[in-house]
C-alpha positions as CSV (number, residue, x, y, z in Angstrom):
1,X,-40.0,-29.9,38.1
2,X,-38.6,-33.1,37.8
3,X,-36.7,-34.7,34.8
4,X,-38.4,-36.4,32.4
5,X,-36.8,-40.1,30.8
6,X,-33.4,-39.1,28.9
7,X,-33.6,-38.2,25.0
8,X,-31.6,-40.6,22.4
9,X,-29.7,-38.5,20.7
10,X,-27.9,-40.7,17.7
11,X,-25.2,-39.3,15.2
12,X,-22.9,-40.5,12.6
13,X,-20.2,-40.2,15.8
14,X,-21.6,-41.4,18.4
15,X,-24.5,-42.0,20.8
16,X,-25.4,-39.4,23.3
17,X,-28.1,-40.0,25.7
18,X,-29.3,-36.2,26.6
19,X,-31.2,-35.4,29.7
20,X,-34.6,-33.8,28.6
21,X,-33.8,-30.4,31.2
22,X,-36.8,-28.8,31.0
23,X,-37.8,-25.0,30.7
24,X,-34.3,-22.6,30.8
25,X,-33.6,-19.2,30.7
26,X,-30.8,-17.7,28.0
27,X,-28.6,-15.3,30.9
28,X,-28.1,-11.6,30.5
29,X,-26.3,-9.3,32.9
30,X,-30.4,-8.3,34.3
31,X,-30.4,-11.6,35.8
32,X,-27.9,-11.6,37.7
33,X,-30.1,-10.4,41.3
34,X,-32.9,-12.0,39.9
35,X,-31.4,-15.7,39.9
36,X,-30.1,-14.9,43.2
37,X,-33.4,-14.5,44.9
38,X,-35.2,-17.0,42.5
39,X,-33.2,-19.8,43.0
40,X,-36.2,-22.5,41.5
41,X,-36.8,-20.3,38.3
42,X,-35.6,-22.5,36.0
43,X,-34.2,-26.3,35.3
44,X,-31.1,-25.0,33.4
45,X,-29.0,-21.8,32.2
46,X,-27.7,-21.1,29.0
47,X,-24.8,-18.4,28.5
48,X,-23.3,-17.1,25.3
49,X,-19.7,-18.0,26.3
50,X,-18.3,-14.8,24.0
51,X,-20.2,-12.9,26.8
52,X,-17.5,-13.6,29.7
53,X,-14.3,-12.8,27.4
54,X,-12.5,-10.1,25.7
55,X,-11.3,-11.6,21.9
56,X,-8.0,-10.0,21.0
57,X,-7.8,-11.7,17.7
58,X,-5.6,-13.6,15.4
59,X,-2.3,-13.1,16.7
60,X,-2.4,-12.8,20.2
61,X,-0.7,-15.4,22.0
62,X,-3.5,-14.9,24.5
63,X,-6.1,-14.4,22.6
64,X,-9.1,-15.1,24.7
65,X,-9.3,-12.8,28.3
66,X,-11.6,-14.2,30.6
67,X,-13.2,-10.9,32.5
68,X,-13.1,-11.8,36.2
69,X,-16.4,-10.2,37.3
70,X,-18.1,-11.9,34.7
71,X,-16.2,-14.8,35.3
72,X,-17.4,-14.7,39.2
73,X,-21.0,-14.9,38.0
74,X,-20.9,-17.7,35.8
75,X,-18.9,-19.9,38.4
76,X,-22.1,-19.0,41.3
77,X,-24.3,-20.0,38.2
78,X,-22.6,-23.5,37.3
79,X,-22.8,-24.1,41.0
80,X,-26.6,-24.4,41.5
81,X,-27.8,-25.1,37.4
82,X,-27.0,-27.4,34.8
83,X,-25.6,-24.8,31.7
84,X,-26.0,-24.8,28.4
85,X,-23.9,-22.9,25.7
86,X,-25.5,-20.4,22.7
87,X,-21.9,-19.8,21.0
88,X,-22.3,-16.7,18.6
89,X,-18.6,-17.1,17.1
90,X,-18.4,-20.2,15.5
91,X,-19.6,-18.7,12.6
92,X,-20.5,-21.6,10.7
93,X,-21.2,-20.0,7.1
94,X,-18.0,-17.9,6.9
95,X,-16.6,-17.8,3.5
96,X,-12.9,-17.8,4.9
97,X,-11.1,-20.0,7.4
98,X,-12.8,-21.8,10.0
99,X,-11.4,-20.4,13.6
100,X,-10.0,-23.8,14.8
101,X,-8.3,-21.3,17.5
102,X,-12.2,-21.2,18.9
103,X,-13.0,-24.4,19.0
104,X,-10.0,-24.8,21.1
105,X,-11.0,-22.4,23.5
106,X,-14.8,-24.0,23.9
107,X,-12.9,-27.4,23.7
108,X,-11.4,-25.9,27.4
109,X,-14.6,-24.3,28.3
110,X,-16.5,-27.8,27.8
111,X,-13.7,-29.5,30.1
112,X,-14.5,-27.0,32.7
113,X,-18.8,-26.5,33.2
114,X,-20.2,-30.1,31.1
115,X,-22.5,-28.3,29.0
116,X,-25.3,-30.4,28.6
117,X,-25.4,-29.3,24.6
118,X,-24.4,-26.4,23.1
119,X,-25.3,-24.4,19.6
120,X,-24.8,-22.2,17.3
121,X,-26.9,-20.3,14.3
122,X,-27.1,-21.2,10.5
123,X,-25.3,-17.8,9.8
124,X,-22.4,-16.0,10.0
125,X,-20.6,-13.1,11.5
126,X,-16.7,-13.3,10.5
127,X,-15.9,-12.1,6.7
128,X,-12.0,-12.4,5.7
129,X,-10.4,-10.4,3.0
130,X,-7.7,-11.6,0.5
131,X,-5.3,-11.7,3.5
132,X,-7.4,-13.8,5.7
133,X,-7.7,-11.5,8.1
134,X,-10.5,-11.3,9.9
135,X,-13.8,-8.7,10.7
136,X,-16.7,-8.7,12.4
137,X,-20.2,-8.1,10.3
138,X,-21.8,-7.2,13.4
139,X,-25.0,-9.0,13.1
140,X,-25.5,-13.0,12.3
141,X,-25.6,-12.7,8.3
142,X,-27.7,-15.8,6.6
143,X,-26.3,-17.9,4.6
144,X,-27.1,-19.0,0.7
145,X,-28.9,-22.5,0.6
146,X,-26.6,-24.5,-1.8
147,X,-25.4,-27.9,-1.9
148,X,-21.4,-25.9,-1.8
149,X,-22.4,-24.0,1.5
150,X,-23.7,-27.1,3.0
151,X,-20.8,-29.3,2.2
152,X,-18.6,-27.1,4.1
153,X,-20.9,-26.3,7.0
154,X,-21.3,-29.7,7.8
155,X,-17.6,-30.4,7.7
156,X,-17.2,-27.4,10.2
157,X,-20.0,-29.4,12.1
158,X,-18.0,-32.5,11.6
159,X,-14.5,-31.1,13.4
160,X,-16.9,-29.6,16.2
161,X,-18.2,-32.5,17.1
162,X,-14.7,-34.9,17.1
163,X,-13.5,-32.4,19.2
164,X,-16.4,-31.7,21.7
165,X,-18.6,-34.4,23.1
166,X,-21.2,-32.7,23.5
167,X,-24.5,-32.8,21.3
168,X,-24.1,-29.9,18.8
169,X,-26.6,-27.9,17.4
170,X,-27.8,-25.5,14.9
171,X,-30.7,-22.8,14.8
172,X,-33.1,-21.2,12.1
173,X,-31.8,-17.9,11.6
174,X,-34.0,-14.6,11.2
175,X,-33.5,-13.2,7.9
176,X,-34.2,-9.7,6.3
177,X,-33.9,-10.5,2.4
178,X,-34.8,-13.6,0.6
179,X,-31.8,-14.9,-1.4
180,X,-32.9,-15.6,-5.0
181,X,-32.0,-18.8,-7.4
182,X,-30.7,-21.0,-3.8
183,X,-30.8,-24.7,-4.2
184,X,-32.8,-25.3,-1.3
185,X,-35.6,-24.0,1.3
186,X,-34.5,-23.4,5.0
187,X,-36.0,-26.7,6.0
188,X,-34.4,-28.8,3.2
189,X,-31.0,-27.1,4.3
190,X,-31.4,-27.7,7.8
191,X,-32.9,-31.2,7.2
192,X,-30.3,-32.2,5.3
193,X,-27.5,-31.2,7.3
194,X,-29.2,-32.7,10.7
195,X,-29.0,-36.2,8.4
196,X,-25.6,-35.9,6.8
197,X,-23.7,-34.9,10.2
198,X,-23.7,-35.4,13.7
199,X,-25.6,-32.0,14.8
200,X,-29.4,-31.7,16.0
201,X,-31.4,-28.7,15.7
202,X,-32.6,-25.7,17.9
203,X,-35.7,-24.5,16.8
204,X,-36.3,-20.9,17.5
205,X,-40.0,-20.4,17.2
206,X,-39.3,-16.3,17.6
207,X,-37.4,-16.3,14.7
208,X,-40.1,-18.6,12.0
209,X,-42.4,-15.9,13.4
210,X,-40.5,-13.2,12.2
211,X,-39.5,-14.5,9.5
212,X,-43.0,-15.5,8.1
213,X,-44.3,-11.7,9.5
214,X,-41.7,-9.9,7.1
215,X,-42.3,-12.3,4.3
216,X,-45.5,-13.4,4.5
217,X,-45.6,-17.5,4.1
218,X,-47.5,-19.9,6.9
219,X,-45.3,-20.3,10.2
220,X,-46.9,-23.8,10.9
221,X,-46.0,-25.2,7.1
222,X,-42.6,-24.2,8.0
223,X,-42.3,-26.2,11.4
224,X,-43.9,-29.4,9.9
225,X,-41.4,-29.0,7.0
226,X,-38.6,-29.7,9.7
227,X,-37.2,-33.2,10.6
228,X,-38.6,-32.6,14.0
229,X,-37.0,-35.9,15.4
230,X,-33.7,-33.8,15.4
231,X,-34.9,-30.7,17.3
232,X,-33.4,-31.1,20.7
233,X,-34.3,-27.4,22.3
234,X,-36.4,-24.7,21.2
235,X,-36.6,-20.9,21.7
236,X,-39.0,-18.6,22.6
237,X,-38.2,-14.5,22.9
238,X,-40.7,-11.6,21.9
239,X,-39.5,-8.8,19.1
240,X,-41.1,-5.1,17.9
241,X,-41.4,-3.6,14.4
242,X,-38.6,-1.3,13.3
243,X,-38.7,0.5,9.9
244,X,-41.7,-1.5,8.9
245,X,-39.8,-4.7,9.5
246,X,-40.1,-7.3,12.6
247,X,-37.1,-7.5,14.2
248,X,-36.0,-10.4,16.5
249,X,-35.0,-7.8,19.2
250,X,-35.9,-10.2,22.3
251,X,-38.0,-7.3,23.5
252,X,-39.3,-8.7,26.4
253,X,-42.7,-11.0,26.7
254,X,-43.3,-13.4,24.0
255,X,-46.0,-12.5,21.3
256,X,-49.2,-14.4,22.1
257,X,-48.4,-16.3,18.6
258,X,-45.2,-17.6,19.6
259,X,-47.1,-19.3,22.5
260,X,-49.5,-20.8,20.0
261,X,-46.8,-22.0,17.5
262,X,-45.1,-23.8,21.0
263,X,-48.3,-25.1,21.9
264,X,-48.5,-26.1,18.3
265,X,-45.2,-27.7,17.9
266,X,-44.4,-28.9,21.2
267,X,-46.6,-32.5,20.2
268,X,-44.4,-32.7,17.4
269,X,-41.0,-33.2,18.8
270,X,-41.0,-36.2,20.8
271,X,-36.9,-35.8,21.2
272,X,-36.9,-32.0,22.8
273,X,-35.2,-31.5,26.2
274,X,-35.8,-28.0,26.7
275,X,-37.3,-24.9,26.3
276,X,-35.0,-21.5,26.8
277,X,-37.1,-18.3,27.0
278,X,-34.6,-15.1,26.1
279,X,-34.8,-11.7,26.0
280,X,-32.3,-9.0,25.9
281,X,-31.3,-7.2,28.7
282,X,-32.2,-3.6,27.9
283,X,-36.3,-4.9,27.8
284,X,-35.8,-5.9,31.9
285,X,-38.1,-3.1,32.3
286,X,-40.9,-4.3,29.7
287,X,-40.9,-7.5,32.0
288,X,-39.7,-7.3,35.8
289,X,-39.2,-9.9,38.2
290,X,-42.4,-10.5,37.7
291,X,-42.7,-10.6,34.1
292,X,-40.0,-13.5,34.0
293,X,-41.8,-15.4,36.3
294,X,-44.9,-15.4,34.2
295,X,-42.9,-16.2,30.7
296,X,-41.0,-18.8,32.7
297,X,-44.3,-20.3,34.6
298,X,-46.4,-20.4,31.0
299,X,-43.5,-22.4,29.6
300,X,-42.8,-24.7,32.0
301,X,-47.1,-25.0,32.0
302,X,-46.7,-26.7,28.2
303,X,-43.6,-28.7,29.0
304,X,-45.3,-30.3,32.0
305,X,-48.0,-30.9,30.0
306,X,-46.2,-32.8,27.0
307,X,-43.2,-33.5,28.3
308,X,-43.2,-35.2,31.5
């Protein structure tokens, strides 16, 4: 697939001109043999960076250990595909410090594989106690919508992207109870953040499905509610039901509504450069080499045909 003209991507910053990549895969240790023998899958990879380290803490002079097998796989990736980064750890909405001492590390990561953007959720999963020290919630915990919680999210945004040069983004999160009295919808948050800093948006269809599954208002009024100039990549992942909830498991193929809400949206986002299709690595037998290849092929099908 070749690459379509360059996106404009314009902040308070700076000016970034981002290549629009085209259709991506999020990696997981099942794709490991499968990129080896599909070589032309894809137009790009994107790695959660958290994946290929060991975090010791606060404390530790070397904090961050870099697991060499991992680390072996990711340099034979960077070698044949442009990368992307999904961080899970800056953890944006945390009440307590922000972890300057990770932004250092991704500041070295950056230097080292050019990620063409890289991303993070509107959530978060570090809580502090009256010492400041720090725990893990163990899941990506929304935030409230208020005009306090934006203020300091979009300074956290605002240190990111002084210190990394690369376009910086933020994605709809999947939530499980709605938050009473907040100051703002999802979309005005994210809107207004995406205006007042230098970050874009990734728009994770999966999650606005699940989301309007468990609580019950119109996926498409919540996609048109979006600044949509500012979404630079979307995701697409399949889930299951759990406990009489839909969960955003990435259980292998995509629901046949997430493909209509792309087909739907993809007109609508004249600045997007790529499409990333994940799924989590204990579904590989839901979908196979050969269930990639069709999620992949049906994606790059739509961005061909508004896209290019």
């Amino acid at each position: 697939m070749s690459i379509a003209t360059p996106a404009r991507y314009t902040s308070r910053l700076y000016e970034k001109t981002i290549p629009q990549l085209g259709v991506g895969l999020l990696y997981n240790p099942s794709l490991e043999l499968y990129l080896d023998s599909h070589p032309a899958c894809c137009d790009y990879v994107e790695i959660i960076p958290d994946m290929f380290w060991s975090d010791l803490g606060n404390g530790h002079h070397e904090r961050f250990e870099e697991i060499d097998s991992w680390m072996a796989v990711l340099h034979k990736i960077a070698a044949h595909y442009p990368l992307t980064a999904h961080n899970i750890s800056y953890s944006l909405g945390s009440a307590g410090s922000f972890d300057m001492d990770y932004l250092r590390k991704m500041e070295e990561w950056h230097r080292r594989y050019s990620f063409v953007w890289h991303s993070d959720h509107l959530s978060f999963v570090k809580v502090h106690d009256n010492e400041q020290q720090e725990h893990n919630a163990g899941m990506a915990v929304p935030v409230p919508y208020d005009y306090e919680v934006l203020d300091m999210i979009g300074n956290r945004i605002n240190t990111i992207c002084s210190n990394i040069r690369a376009p910086f983004l933020v994605e709809n999160n999947v939530y499980f109870i709605d938050l009473p009295d907040q100051e703002l919808t999802e979309t005005g948050f994210l809107n207004e953040l995406s205006k007042d800093t230098s970050c874009g948006l990734l728009l994770d269809i999966h999650n606005v499905y699940c989301n309007a599954v468990n609580h019950g208002f119109d996926a498409r009024d919540f996609i048109t509610a979006l600044d949509l100039e500012k979404v630079i990549e979307i995701h697409i992942a399949g889930g299951n039901e759990m406990a009489g909830m839909y969960t955003d498991s990435h259980a292998g193929p995509c629901p046949e509504a997430v493909w209509e809400l792309l087909v739907y949206t993809l007109p609508l986002v004249p600045n997007l450069c790529g499409i990333t299709f994940e799924f989590h690595e204990s579904y590989f037998h839901l979908l196979q080499f050969e269930g990639i290849n069709r999620e992949l092929n049906r994606a790059k099908t739509l961005w061909n045909q508004y896209h290019t």
